[in-house]
C-alpha positions as CSV (number, residue, x, y, z in Angstrom):
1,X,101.4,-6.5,-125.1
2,X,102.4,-2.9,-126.6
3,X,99.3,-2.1,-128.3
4,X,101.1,1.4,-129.8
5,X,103.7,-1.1,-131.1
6,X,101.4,-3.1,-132.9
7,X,99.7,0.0,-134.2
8,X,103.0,2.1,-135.5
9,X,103.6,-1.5,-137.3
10,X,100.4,-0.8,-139.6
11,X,101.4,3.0,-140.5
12,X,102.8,1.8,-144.5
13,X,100.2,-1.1,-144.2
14,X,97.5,-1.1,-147.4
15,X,95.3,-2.5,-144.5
16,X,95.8,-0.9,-141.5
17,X,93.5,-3.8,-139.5
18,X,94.7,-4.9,-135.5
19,X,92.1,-7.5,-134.6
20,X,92.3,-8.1,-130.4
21,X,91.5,-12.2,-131.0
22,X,90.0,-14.3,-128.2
23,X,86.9,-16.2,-126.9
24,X,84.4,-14.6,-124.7
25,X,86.2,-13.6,-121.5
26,X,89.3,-13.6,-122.4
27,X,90.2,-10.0,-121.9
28,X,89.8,-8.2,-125.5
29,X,87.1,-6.0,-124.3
30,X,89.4,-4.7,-121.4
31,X,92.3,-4.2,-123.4
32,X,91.1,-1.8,-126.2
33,X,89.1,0.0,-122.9
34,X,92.9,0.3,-121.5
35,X,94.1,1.5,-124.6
36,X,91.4,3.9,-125.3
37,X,92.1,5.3,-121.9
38,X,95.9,5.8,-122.2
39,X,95.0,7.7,-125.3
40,X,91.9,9.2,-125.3
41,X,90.7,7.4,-128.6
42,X,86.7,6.7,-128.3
43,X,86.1,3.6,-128.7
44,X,83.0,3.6,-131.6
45,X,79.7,1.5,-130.6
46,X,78.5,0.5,-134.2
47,X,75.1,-1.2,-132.4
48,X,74.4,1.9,-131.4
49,X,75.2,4.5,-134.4
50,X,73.9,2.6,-137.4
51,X,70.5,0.8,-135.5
52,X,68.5,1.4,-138.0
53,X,70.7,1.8,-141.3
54,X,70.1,-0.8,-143.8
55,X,72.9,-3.7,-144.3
56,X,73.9,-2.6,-148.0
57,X,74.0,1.3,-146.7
58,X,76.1,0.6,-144.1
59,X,79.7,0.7,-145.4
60,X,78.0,4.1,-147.0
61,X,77.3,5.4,-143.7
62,X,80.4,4.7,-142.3
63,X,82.7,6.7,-145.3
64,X,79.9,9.3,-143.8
65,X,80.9,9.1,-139.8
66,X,84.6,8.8,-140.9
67,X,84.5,11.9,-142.9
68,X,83.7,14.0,-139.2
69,X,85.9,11.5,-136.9
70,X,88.9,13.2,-135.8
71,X,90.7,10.7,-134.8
72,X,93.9,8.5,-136.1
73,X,92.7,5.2,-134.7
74,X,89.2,4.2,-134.7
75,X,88.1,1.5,-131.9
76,X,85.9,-1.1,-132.3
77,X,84.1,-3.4,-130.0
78,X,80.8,-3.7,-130.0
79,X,80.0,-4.8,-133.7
80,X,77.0,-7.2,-133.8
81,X,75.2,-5.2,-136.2
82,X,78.2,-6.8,-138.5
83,X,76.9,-10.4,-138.8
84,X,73.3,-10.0,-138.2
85,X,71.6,-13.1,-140.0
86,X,69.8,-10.4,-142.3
87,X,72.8,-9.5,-143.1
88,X,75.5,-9.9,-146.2
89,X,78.3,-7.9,-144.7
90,X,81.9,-9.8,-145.0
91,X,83.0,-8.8,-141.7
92,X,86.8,-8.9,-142.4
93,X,86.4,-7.7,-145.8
94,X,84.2,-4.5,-144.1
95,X,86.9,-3.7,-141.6
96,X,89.9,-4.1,-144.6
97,X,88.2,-2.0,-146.6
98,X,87.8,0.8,-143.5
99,X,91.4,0.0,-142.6
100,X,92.4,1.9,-145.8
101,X,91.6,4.9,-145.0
102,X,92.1,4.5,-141.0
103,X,94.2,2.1,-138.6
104,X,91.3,0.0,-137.1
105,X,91.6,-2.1,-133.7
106,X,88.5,-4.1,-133.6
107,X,87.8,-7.1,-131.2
108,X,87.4,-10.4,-132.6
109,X,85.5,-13.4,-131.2
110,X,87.4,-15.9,-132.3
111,X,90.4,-17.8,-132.6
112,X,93.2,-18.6,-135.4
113,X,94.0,-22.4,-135.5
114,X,96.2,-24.1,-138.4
115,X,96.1,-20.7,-140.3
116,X,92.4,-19.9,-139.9
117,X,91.2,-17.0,-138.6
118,X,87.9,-18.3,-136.9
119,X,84.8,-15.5,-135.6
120,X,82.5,-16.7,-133.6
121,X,79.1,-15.4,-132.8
122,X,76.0,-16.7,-131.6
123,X,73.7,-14.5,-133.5
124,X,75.3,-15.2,-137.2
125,X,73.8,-18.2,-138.7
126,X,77.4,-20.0,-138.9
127,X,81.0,-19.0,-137.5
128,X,82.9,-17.2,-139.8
129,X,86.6,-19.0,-141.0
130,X,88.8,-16.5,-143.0
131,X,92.4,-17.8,-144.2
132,X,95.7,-16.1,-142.3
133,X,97.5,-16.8,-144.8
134,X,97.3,-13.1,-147.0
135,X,98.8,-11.3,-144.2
136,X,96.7,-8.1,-144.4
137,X,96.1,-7.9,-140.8
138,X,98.0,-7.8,-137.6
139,X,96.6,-9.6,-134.1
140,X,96.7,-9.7,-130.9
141,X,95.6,-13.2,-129.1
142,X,94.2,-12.8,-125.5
Protein backbone atom coordinates (compact mmCIF):
# COMPACT_ATOMS: atom_id res chain seq x y z
CA UNK A 1 0.00 0.00 0.00
CA UNK A 2 1.57 3.55 -1.18
CA UNK A 3 0.80 5.56 1.73
CA UNK A 4 2.37 8.89 -0.35
CA UNK A 5 -0.24 7.92 -2.95
CA UNK A 6 -3.05 7.95 -0.83
CA UNK A 7 -1.77 11.15 0.67
CA UNK A 8 -0.98 13.29 -2.76
CA UNK A 9 -4.82 12.07 -3.45
CA UNK A 10 -6.08 14.43 -0.47
CA UNK A 11 -3.96 17.62 -1.61
CA UNK A 12 -7.48 19.48 -3.43
CA UNK A 13 -9.53 17.48 -0.75
CA UNK A 14 -11.92 19.99 1.72
CA UNK A 15 -10.93 17.13 4.13
CA UNK A 16 -7.77 16.07 3.88
CA UNK A 17 -8.53 12.82 6.42
CA UNK A 18 -6.47 9.09 5.67
CA UNK A 19 -7.81 6.85 8.41
CA UNK A 20 -5.36 3.45 8.60
CA UNK A 21 -8.70 1.09 9.39
CA UNK A 22 -8.40 -2.28 11.20
CA UNK A 23 -8.94 -4.30 14.41
CA UNK A 24 -6.39 -4.49 17.06
CA UNK A 25 -3.31 -6.26 15.60
CA UNK A 26 -3.80 -5.87 12.43
CA UNK A 27 -0.84 -3.76 11.48
CA UNK A 28 -2.10 0.05 11.52
CA UNK A 29 0.18 0.96 14.29
CA UNK A 30 3.22 -0.39 12.20
CA UNK A 31 2.32 1.20 9.19
CA UNK A 32 2.01 4.95 10.04
CA UNK A 33 5.49 4.02 12.34
CA UNK A 34 6.94 2.90 8.64
CA UNK A 35 5.68 5.86 7.17
CA UNK A 36 6.74 8.28 9.68
CA UNK A 37 10.18 6.74 9.31
CA UNK A 38 10.47 7.00 5.48
CA UNK A 39 9.68 10.60 6.02
CA UNK A 40 10.56 11.88 9.08
CA UNK A 41 6.98 13.08 10.06
CA UNK A 42 6.44 12.71 14.07
CA UNK A 43 3.90 10.83 14.69
CA UNK A 44 1.74 13.17 17.53
CA UNK A 45 0.70 11.27 20.86
CA UNK A 46 -2.58 13.25 21.77
CA UNK A 47 -2.70 11.07 25.36
CA UNK A 48 0.17 12.54 26.14
CA UNK A 49 0.05 16.39 24.96
CA UNK A 50 -3.52 17.38 26.06
CA UNK A 51 -3.63 14.98 29.61
CA UNK A 52 -5.04 17.38 31.33
CA UNK A 53 -6.94 19.79 28.91
CA UNK A 54 -10.54 19.82 29.24
CA UNK A 55 -12.92 17.93 26.46
CA UNK A 56 -14.57 21.28 25.18
CA UNK A 57 -10.89 23.06 25.13
CA UNK A 58 -9.50 20.51 23.29
CA UNK A 59 -10.12 21.28 19.57
CA UNK A 60 -8.88 24.90 20.99
CA UNK A 61 -5.69 23.50 21.98
CA UNK A 62 -5.01 21.77 19.06
CA UNK A 63 -5.60 25.07 16.41
CA UNK A 64 -2.84 26.11 19.34
CA UNK A 65 -0.17 23.04 18.76
CA UNK A 66 -0.93 23.32 14.98
CA UNK A 67 -0.18 26.91 14.82
CA UNK A 68 3.90 25.78 15.87
CA UNK A 69 3.86 22.26 13.97
CA UNK A 70 5.98 22.37 11.05
CA UNK A 71 4.98 19.75 9.37
CA UNK A 72 2.64 18.97 6.17
CA UNK A 73 1.27 15.76 7.52
CA UNK A 74 0.35 15.32 11.04
CA UNK A 75 0.26 11.55 12.41
CA UNK A 76 -1.96 10.19 14.59
CA UNK A 77 -2.07 7.08 16.70
CA UNK A 78 -2.47 7.10 19.96
CA UNK A 79 -5.90 9.00 20.49
CA UNK A 80 -7.82 7.68 23.46
CA UNK A 81 -8.18 10.99 25.02
CA UNK A 82 -10.77 11.23 21.85
CA UNK A 83 -13.59 9.00 23.17
CA UNK A 84 -13.08 9.16 26.74
CA UNK A 85 -16.64 8.42 28.36
CA UNK A 86 -16.38 12.10 29.88
CA UNK A 87 -16.17 13.10 26.82
CA UNK A 88 -18.48 14.79 23.82
CA UNK A 89 -15.92 14.86 21.17
CA UNK A 90 -17.25 13.43 17.56
CA UNK A 91 -14.15 11.73 16.77
CA UNK A 92 -14.49 11.81 12.89
CA UNK A 93 -16.05 15.10 12.97
CA UNK A 94 -12.73 16.37 15.33
CA UNK A 95 -10.26 14.83 12.78
CA UNK A 96 -12.50 16.47 9.57
CA UNK A 97 -12.44 19.53 11.06
CA UNK A 98 -8.29 19.35 11.67
CA UNK A 99 -8.07 17.89 8.21
CA UNK A 100 -8.91 21.36 6.87
CA UNK A 101 -6.23 22.94 7.63
CA UNK A 102 -3.69 19.85 7.56
CA UNK A 103 -3.62 16.27 5.68
CA UNK A 104 -4.26 13.94 8.75
CA UNK A 105 -3.37 9.96 8.86
CA UNK A 106 -4.93 8.80 11.99
CA UNK A 107 -5.36 5.05 12.97
CA UNK A 108 -8.72 3.78 13.32
CA UNK A 109 -10.03 0.78 15.34
CA UNK A 110 -12.44 -0.30 13.42
CA UNK A 111 -13.90 -1.58 10.39
CA UNK A 112 -16.31 -0.43 7.40
CA UNK A 113 -19.05 -3.06 6.64
CA UNK A 114 -22.15 -2.32 4.26
CA UNK A 115 -21.09 1.38 4.06
CA UNK A 116 -20.43 1.95 7.76
CA UNK A 117 -17.49 3.15 9.05
CA UNK A 118 -17.39 1.33 12.54
CA UNK A 119 -14.62 2.62 15.72
CA UNK A 120 -14.20 0.47 18.20
CA UNK A 121 -12.84 1.10 21.61
CA UNK A 122 -13.12 -0.46 24.86
CA UNK A 123 -13.01 2.67 26.90
CA UNK A 124 -15.97 4.68 24.96
CA UNK A 125 -19.28 3.74 26.42
CA UNK A 126 -20.56 2.39 22.82
CA UNK A 127 -18.70 1.76 19.39
CA UNK A 128 -18.84 4.52 17.17
CA UNK A 129 -20.83 3.83 13.42
CA UNK A 130 -20.33 6.82 10.99
CA UNK A 131 -21.86 6.41 7.40
CA UNK A 132 -19.12 6.00 4.21
CA UNK A 133 -21.28 7.16 2.16
CA UNK A 134 -20.15 11.33 2.16
CA UNK A 135 -16.94 10.50 0.90
CA UNK A 136 -14.86 13.00 2.83
CA UNK A 137 -12.26 10.65 3.83
CA UNK A 138 -9.87 8.30 2.19
CA UNK A 139 -8.68 4.66 4.02
CA UNK A 140 -6.62 2.34 4.20
CA UNK A 141 -7.83 -1.33 5.51
CA UNK A 142 -5.16 -3.49 7.20
Amino acid sequence: MDMNKKIEELSDAQHKLLLIIGKPGSGKSKLIREYSQETGVPIVDLDKIFTHTPSEQLMHEMKNFLSTYHQKVLLLDNKKILYAKNNKIDLLAFLKELSEDITVVATWNGTIEDGQLFHFCKDAPEDLIYSVSQGDFKYILC
